[in-house]
Rosetta silent file (secondary structure, phi, psi, omega in degrees, C-alpha in Angstrom):
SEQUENCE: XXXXXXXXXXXXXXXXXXXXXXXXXXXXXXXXXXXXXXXXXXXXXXXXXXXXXXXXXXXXXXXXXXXXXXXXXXXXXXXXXXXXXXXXXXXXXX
SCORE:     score description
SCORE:     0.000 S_00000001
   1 L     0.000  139.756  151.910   -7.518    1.637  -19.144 S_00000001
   2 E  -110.055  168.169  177.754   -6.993   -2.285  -18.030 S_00000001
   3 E  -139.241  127.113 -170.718   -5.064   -3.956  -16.142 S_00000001
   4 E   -77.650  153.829  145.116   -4.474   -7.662  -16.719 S_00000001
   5 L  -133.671  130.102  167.594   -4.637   -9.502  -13.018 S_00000001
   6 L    62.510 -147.357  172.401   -4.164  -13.499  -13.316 S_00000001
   7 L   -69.895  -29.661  177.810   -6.286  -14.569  -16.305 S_00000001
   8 L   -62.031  132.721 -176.914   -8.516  -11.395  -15.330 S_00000001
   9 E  -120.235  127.373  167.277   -8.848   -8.484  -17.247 S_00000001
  10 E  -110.136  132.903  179.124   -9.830   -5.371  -14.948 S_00000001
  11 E   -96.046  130.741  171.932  -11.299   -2.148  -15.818 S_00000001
  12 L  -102.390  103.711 -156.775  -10.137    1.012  -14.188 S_00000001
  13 L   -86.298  -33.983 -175.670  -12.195    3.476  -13.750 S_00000001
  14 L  -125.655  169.153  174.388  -10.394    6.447  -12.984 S_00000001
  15 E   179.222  135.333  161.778   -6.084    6.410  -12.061 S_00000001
  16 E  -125.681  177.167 -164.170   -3.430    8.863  -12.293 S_00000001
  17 E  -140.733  117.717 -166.880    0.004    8.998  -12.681 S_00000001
  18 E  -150.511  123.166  168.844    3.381   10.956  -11.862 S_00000001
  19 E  -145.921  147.758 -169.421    6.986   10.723  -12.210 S_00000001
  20 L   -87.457  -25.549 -168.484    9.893   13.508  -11.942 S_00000001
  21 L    56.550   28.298  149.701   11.920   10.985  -13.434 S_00000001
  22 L  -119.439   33.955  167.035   14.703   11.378  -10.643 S_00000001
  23 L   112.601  -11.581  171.007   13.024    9.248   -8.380 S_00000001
  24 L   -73.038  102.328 -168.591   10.250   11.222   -7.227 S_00000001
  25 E  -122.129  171.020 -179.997    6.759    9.260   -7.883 S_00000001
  26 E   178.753  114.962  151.736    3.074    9.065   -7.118 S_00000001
  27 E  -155.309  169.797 -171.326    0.107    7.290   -8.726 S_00000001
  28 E  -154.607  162.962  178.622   -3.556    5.829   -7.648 S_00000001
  29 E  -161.612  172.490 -148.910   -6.411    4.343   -9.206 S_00000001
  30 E  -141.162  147.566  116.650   -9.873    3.521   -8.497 S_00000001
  31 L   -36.192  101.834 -173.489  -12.076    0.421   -9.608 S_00000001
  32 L   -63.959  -14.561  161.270  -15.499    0.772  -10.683 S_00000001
  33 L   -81.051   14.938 -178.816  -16.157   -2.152   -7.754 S_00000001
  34 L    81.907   -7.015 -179.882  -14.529    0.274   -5.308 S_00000001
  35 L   -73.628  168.739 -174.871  -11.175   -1.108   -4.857 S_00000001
  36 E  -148.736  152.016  170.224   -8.452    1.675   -4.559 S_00000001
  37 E  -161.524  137.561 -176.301   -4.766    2.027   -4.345 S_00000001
  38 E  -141.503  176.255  179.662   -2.343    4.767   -4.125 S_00000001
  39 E  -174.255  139.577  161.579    1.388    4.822   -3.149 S_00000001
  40 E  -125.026  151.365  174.006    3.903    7.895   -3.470 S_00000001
  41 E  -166.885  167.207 -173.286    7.670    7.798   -2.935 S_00000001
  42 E  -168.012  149.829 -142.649   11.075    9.754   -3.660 S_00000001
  43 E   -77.796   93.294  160.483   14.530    9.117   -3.509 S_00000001
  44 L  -120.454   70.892 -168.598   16.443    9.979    0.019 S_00000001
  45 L    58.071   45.309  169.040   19.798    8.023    0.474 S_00000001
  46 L   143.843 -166.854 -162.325   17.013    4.963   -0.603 S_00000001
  47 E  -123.141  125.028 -174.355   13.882    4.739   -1.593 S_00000001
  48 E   -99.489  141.806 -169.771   11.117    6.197    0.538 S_00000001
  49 E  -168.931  169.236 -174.702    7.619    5.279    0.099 S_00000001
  50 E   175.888  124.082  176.390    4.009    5.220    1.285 S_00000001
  51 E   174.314 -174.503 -174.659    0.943    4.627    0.286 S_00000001
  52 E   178.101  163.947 -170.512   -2.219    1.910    0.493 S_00000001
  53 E  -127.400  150.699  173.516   -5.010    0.072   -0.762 S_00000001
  54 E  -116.187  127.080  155.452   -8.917   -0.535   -0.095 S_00000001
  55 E  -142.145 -112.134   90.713  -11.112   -3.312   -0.605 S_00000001
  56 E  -105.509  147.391 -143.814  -13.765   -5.466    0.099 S_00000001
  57 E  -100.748  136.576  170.986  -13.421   -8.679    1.265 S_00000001
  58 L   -24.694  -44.529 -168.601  -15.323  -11.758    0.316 S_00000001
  59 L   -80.530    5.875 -156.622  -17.060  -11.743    3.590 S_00000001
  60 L    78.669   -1.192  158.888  -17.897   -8.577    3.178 S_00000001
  61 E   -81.494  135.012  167.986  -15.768   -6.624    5.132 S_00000001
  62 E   -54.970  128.716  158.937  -13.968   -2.951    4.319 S_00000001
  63 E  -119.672  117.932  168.640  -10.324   -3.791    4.061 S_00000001
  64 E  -114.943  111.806  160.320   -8.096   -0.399    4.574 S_00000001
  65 E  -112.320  149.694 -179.226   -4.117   -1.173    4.630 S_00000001
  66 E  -119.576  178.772  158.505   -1.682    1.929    4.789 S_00000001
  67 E  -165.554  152.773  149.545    2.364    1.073    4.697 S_00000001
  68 E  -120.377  138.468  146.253    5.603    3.294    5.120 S_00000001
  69 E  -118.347  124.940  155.601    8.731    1.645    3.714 S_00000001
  70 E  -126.240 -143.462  173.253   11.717    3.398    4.487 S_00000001
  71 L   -65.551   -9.099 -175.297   15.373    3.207    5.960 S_00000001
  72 L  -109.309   -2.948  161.576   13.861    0.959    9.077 S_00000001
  73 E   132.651 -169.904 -176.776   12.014   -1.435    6.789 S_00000001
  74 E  -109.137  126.236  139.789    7.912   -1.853    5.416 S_00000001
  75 E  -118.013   97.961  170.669    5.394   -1.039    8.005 S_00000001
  76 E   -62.540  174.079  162.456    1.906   -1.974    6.981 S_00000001
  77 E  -163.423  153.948  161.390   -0.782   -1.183    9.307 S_00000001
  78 E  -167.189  172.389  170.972   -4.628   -2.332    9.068 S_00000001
  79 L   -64.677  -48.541 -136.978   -7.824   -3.741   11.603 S_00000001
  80 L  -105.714    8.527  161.717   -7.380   -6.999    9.568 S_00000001
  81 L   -81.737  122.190  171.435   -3.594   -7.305   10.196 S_00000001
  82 L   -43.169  165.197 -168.020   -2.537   -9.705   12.755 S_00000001
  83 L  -146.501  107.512 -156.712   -0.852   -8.153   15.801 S_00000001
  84 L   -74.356  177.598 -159.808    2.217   -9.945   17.499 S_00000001
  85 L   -93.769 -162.032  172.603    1.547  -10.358   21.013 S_00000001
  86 L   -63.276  168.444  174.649    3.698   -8.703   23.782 S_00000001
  87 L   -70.420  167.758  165.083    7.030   -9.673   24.718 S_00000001
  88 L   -92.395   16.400 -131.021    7.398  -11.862   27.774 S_00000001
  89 L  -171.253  139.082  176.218   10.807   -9.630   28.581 S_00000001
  90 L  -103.703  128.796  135.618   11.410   -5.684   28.626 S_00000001
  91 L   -59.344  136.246  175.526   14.356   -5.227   26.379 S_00000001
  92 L  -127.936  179.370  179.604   17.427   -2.830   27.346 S_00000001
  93 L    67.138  174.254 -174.623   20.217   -1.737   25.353 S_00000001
  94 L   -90.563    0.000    0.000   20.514   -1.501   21.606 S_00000001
């Protein structure tokens, strides 16, 4: 299998694939240069999801990102994600 990215044509070495075809999904693939990505999700009063990708980064660093998007939004998480700082202020109330 390829995959065009940009002007690039990528080979993929391994990848699967799944859909219930009511909203229920899943698939991942593999690189033969090691990148990876996988992501599953299904249908709950929205669209539920999760999943992440690995790669390495010109400098040479492992890059691992995860994410949930759900009813409260996309939350990524990774080392190489910025991090806001604290509040100056404790919030109360909603």
């Amino acid at each position: 299998m390829h995959q065009v990215v940009g002007a690039a044509v990528v080979a993929v070495g391994c990848g699967q694939r799944f859909n219930t075809g009511t909203g229920t999904y899943s698939f991942t693939y593999q690189t033969p240069n090691g990148q990876s990505r996988q992501e599953s999700g299904t249908q709950n009063n929205g669209q539920i999801t999760q999943g992440g990708w690995r790669y390495t980064s010109p400098e040479g660093v492992s890059v691992d990102i995860t994410f949930v998007a759900d009813h409260s939004g996309y939350h990524p998480r990774g080392a190489v994600l910025p991090v806001a700082p604290p509040l100056p202020y404790q919030r109360s109330g909603n």
